[in-house]
C-alpha positions, -999 to 999 in steps of 0.1 A, spaced: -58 724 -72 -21 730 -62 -13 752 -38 9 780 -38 39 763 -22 36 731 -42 40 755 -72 68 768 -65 81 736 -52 73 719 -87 87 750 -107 122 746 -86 121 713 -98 116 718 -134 144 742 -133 168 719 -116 155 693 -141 170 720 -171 200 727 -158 210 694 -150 201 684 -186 219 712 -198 251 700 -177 250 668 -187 245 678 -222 276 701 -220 300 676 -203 289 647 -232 304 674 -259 335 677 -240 337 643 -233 333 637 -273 359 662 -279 383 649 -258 378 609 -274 382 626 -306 413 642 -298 427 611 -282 418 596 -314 431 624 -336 465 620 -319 465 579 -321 459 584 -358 486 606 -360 512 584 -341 501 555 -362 505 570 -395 540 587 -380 551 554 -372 555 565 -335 527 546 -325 546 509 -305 527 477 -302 533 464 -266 533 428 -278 539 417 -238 510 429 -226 487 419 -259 498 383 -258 490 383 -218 456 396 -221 453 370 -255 463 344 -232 441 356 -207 413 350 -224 418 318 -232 421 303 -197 
């Protein structure tokens, strides 16, 4: 039998369980909203033209690799 505190105890609980799934849920949409708006605007500068290779940095990291 549980006892009167240990139900309340286990009913906090459950509600702290909700809310922080409900957080977490929350902050994953924004955090897809703001990849897709980081990859709208990528898009954008790519099919602009605006978008610059840095060809340094690529052939360092290439080389990199390779070691």
């Amino acid at each position: 039998m549980i006892s009167q505190a240990n139900s309340s105890t286990v009913g906090a609980a459950y509600l702290n369980n909700r809310v922080d799934n409900k957080t977490t849920k929350e902050s994953t949409i924004v955090s897809k909203e703001t990849n897709n708006s980081k990859i709208d605007k990528l898009k954008e500068s790519i099919d602009s033209g605006e978008y610059k290779v840095n060809i340094q940095s690529i052939s360092e990291k290439m080389a990199d690799s390779l070691l």
